[in-house]
NUKELO-474879 format. One record per residue: residue in one letter; x, y, z of N, C-alpha, C in turn. Coordinates in steps of 0.2 Angstrom, whole numbers, plus 5000, padded with zeros to 4 digits. Example, Ala and Ser with C-alpha at 12.3 -4.5 7.8 and 13.67 -1.06 7.14 Angstrom:
<atoms>
A506649725039506249785039506649845039S506449895035506849955036506450005039
</atoms>
This chain:
<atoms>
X520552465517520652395519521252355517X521652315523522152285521521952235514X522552235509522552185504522952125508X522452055505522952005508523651985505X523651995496524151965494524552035491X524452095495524952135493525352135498X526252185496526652175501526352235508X526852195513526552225521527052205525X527252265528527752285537527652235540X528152195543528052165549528652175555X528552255558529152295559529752305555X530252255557530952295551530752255545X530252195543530352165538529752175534X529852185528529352195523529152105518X528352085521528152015517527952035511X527951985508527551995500527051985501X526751965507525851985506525851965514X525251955516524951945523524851855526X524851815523524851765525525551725526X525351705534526051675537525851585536X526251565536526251495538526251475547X526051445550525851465555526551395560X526551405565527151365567526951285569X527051245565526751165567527451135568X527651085571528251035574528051005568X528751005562528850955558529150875560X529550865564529550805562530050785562X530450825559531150805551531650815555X531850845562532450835565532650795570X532750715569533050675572533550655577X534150725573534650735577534750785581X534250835580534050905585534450965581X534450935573534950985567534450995562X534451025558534451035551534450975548X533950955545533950915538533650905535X533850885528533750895520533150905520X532550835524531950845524531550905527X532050935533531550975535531651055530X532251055526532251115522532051115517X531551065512531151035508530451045510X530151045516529651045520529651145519X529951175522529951235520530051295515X530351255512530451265504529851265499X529751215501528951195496528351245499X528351245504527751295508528051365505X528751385507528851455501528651465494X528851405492528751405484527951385482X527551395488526951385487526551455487X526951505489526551585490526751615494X526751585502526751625509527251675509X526951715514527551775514527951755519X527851725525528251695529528151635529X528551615531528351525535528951525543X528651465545528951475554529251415557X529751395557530151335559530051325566X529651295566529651265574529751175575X530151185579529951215586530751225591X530951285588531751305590531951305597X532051245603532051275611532551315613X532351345618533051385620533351355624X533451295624533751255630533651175628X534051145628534151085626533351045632X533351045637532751045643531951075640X532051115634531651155634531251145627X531451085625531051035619530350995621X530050995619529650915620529850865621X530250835615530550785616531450795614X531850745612532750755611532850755604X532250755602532150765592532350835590X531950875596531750945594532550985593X532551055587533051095588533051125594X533651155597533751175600534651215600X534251285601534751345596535451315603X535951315597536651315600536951325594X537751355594538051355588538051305581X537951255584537951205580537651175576X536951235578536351245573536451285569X536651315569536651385567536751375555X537151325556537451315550536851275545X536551245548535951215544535451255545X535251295551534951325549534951405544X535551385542535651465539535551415531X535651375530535551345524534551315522X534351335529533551315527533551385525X533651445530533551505527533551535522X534251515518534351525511533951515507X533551435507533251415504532551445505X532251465509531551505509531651565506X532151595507532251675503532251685497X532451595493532651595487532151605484X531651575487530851585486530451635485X531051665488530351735489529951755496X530051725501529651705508530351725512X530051755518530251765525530351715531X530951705533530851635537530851665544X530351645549530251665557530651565560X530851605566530851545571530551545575X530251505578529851505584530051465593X530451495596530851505601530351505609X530651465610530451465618530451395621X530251365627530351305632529751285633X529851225633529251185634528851185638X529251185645529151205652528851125655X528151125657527951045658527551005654X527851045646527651005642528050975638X528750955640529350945639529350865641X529750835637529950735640530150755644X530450745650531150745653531450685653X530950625651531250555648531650535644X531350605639531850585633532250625633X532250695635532750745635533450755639X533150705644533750685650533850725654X533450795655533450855657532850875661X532650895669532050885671531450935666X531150965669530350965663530251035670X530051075668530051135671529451165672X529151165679528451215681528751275683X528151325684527951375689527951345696X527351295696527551265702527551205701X527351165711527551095709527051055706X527251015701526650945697527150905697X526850855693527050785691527050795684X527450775681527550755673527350665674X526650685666526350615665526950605661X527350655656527650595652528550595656X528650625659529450595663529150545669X528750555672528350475678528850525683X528950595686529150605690529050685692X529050705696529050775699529250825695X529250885692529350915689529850985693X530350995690530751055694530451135694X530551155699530351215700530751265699X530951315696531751355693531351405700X532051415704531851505705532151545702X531851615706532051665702532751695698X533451655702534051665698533751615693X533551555690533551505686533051535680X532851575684532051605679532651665675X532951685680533251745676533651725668X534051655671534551605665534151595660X533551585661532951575654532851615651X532951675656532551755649533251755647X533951745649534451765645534451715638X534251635639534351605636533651625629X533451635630532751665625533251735620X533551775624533951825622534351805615X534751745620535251715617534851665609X534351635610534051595608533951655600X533551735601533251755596534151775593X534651795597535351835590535651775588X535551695589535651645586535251635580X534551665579534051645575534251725569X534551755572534851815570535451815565X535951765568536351735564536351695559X535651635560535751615556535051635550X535151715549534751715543533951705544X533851735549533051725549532851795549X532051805547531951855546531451895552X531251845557530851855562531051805565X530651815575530951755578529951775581X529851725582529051715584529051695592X528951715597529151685605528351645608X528651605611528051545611527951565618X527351585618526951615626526251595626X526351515622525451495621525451425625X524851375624524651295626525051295632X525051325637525251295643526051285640X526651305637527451295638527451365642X528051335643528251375650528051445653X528051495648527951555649527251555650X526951515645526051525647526051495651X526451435655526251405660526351455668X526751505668526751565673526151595671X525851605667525251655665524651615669X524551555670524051525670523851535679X523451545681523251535686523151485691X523051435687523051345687523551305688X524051345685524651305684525251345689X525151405689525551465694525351465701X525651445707525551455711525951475715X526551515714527151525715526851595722X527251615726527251665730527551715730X528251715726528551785726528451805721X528751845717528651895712528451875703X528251815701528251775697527551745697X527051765702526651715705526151775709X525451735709524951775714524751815707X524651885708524051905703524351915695X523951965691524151935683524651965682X524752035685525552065684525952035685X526051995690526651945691526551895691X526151865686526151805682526351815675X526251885672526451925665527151945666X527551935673528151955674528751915669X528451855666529151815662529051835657X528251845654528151875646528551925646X528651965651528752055648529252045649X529752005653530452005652530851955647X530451915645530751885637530751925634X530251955633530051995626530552055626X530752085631531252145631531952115631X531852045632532752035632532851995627X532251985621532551975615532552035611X531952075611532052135608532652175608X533152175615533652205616534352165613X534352095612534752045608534652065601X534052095597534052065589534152145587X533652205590533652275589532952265583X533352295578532952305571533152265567X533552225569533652165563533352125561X532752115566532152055566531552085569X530952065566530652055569530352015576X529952065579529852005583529152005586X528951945587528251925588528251875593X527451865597527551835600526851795600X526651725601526151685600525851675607X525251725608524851715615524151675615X524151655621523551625621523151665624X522451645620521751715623521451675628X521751595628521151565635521451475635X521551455641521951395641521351335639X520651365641520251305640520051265645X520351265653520251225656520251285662X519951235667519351275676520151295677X519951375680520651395682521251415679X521151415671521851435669521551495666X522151535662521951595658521351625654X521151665657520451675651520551735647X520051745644520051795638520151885639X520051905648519951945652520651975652X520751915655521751905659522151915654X521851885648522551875642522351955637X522151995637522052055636522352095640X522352085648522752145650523452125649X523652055649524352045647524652065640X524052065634524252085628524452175629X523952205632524052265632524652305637X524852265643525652245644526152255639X526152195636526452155632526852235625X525952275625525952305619526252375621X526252395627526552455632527152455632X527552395632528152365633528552415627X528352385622528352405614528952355613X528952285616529452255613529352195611X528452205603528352145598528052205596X528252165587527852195583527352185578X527152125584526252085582526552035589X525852015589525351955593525051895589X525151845587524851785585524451755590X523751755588523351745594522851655594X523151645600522951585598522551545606X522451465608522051465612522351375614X522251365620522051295621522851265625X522851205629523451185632523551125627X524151115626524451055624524551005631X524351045636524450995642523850945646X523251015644522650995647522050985641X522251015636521551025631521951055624X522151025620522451055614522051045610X521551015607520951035601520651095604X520751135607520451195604520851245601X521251225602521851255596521351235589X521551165588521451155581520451125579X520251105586519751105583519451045574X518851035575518750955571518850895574X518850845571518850795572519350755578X519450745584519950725590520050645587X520950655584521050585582521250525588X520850515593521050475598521250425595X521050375592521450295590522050315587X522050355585522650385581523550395586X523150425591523750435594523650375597X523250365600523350305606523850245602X524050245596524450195593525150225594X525150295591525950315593526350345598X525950355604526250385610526550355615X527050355618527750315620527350295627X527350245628527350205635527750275640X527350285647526750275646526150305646X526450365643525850415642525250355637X525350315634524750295632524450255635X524650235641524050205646523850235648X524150315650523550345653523050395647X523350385642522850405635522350365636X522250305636521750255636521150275641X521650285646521050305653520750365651X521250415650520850495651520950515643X520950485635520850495630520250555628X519650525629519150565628519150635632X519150645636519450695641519750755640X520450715636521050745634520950795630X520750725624520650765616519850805614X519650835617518750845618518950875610X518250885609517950875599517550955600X518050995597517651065594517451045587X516751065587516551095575517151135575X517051125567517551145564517051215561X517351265561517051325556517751355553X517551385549517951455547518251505554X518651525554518851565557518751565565X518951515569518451485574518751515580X519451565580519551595585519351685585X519151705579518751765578518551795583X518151775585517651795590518051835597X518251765601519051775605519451845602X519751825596520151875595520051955593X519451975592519052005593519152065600X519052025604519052065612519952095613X520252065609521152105607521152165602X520752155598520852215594520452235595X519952235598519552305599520052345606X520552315610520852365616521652355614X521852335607522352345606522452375598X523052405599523152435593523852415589X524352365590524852335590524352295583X525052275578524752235575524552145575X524052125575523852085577523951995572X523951965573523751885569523351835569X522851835565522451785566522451715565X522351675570522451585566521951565568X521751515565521151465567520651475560X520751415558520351405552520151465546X520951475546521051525539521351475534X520551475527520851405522520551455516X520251495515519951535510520151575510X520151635504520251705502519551735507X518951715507518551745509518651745515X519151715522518951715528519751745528X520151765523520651795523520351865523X520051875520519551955516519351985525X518951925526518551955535518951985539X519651945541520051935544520252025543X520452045537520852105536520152155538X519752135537519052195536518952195544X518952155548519052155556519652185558X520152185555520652245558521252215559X521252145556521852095558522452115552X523152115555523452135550523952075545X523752015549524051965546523751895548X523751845542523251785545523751735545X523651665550524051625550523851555546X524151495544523751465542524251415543X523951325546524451285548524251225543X523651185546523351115541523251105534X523051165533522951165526523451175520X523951225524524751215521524851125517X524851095526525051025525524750995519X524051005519523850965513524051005505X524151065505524251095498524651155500X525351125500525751185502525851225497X525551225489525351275485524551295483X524251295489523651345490523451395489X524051435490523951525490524051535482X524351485479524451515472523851495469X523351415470522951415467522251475470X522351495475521851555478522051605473X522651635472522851675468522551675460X522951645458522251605452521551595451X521251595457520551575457520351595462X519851655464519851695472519351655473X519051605469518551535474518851475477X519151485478519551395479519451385485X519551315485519351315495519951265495X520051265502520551235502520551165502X520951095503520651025502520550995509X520751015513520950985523520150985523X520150915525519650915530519450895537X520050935539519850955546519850895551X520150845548520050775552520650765558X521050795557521750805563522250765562X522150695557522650655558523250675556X523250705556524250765555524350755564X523950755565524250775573524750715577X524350665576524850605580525650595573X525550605566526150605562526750635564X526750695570527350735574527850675574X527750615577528350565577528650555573X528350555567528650485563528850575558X528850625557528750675552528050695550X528050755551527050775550527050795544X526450775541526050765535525550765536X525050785530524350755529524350695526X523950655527523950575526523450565519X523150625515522650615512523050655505X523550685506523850715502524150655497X524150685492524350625484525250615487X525350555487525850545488526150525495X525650525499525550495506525850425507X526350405511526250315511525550295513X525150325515524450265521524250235514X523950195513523650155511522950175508X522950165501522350205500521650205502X521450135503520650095504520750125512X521350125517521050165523520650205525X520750275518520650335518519750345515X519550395515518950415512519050435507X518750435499518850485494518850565493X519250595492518950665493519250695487X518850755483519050795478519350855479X519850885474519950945475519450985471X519451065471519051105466518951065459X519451055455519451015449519150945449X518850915456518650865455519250805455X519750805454520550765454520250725462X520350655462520450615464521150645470X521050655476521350665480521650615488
</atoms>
């Protein structure tokens, strides 16, 4: 049985244990650079244990952000992020970037750059039609993804992670929902799988063995018509034929149509409906409830899902979704997973793995309440973490293992 907190391969890169940090959009870049705050955010998560952590949300394409905050690899990233790099290695921890386009789940409002489908829609948040790339324009993509992972090459990363989940763009070709394209890129799952399998080999052919490389799939979009769990196995087993990733982070749900089921717990509707830019927040108001639907929260709550990949795949695998304990770490490796991911609970105790280490009982403090999620604007955070600006009597009391006042 895999050990969680022993060292472990992740193709050319050897971690000091199995637990990644998993990729959340911090916040902290303003100018679409490197800053202080964002290299102190991963600093701290290294210096808390992880063997990885994962900078997101790095676009290949100035267009290919969500909004004009987001990095977006150019040279002139390169320098700041070779100084976050530095700084997680000093640590002891592995830095991944995580690369890819938003596609229509990009502003084009803010980015000043249209917002990109497989086919034709409406973008709610630019209030206009979204562009359709052909196939020369599809091809500048996989190059710029190429280009994207030997920038993340130079600048000292030790893995580049490719974003092929929540409906951005590649997943957005994958979806049958959202794909309705007629030539080669479109129609059945082959060539809806056609942009995954040509990212994937035209970064692996930009970095070689210098990097690892991975990629984050979704096992099912959540919504009538889009990818299900069937479909995204034949693509994984694609993907794994190809031989160009060396793991799968496996993950679920559209940041377009349905993103709690990614995270799952409590849907912070008021939450957002305060911070989302005119006018997505009138149509938050209308179709709120809708949008943000309410899964329980369990342990390990994409298991089940990810289960149906390891049993037809042999490629190493990554777990996410409600990894907060040593015990659901333990499952995870006894089910055959070869590394677990873990994002909320970082946020509230980015030294957790060291108190798990210390005590194989500890649970972790998150409860699962989401309100990290609408913080993306302003910088994301737990709100319930010691140290928070919110306001204490806002909040509910909550302890940690030792009972401390949290």
């Amino acid at each position: 049985m895999n050990t969680v907190f022993a060292p472990a391969k992740l193709g050319p890169v050897t971690l000091r244990n199995r637990v990644i940090k998993a990729a959340t959009f911090e916040g902290r870049t303003p100018e679409a650079l490197v800053t202080d705050e964002l290299i102190a955010f991963h600093r701290e998560v290294a210096a808390g244990g992880v063997g990885m952590t994962t900078v997101a949300y790095c676009a290949v394409a100035p267009g290919g952000r969500t909004d004009r905050h987001q990095i977006w690899m150019r040279p002139e990233a390169v320098a700041g992020l070779r100084r976050l790099t530095d700084a997680v290695h000093a640590e002891g921890a592995a830095a991944s970037a995580q690369i890819g386009h938003a596609g229509p789940v990009a502003n084009a409002a803010s980015n000043r750059y249209p917002a990109l489908a497989p086919s034709a829609m409406f973008s709610p948040l630019g209030m206009k039609p979204m562009k359709v790339p052909t196939e020369h324009e599809i091809g500048e993509l996989v190059a710029a993804h190429a280009n994207a992972a030997g920038l993340a090459a130079e600048s000292g990363f030790d893995a580049v992670e490719i974003h092929f989940g929540h409906n951005y763009l590649t997943s957005a070709f994958l979806s049958p929902r959202l794909n309705r394209r007629k030539d080669r890129y479109g129609g059945c799952a082959e060539n809806r799988a056609r942009l995954a399998r040509e990212i994937a080999l035209a970064v692996k052919e930009a970095v070689g063995d210098r990097l690892a490389v991975t990629a984050k799939l979704n096992m099912e979009d959540g919504v009538r018509g889009g990818l299900t769990v069937p479909e995204s196995v034949q693509v994984a087993a694609w993907l794994e034929a190809d031989g160009a990733l060396d793991a799968l982070e496996l993950t679920a749900g559209s940041s377009l149509l349905n993103p709690m089921l990614l995270f799952h717990g409590d849907a912070p509707r008021r939450s957002f409906a305060k911070v989302l830019p005119v006018p997505a927040r009138w149509g938050f108001r209308v179709a709120g409830r809708a949008f943000l639907k309410e899964y329980p929260y369990q342990e390990a709550y994409l298991l089940e899902r990810a289960r149906h990949f390891r049993r037809e795949l042999s490629m190493p695998l990554i777990l996410l979704g409600g990894i907060t304990n040593l015990d659901t770490m333990r499952l995870a490796m006894t089910e055959g997973f070869d590394f677990v991911a873990m994002g909320r609970a970082l946020l509230r105790e980015p030294n957790l793995l060291h108190r798990i280490q210390s005590e194989a009982s500890t649970r972790s403090a998150c409860i699962h309440c989401n309100e990290c999620m609408p913080t993306i604007y302003t910088g994301t955070e737990c709100l319930y973490r010691l140290g928070s600006p919110v306001i204490a009597d806002t909040l509910p009391v909550v302890t940690t293992d030792s009972g401390a006042r949290a």
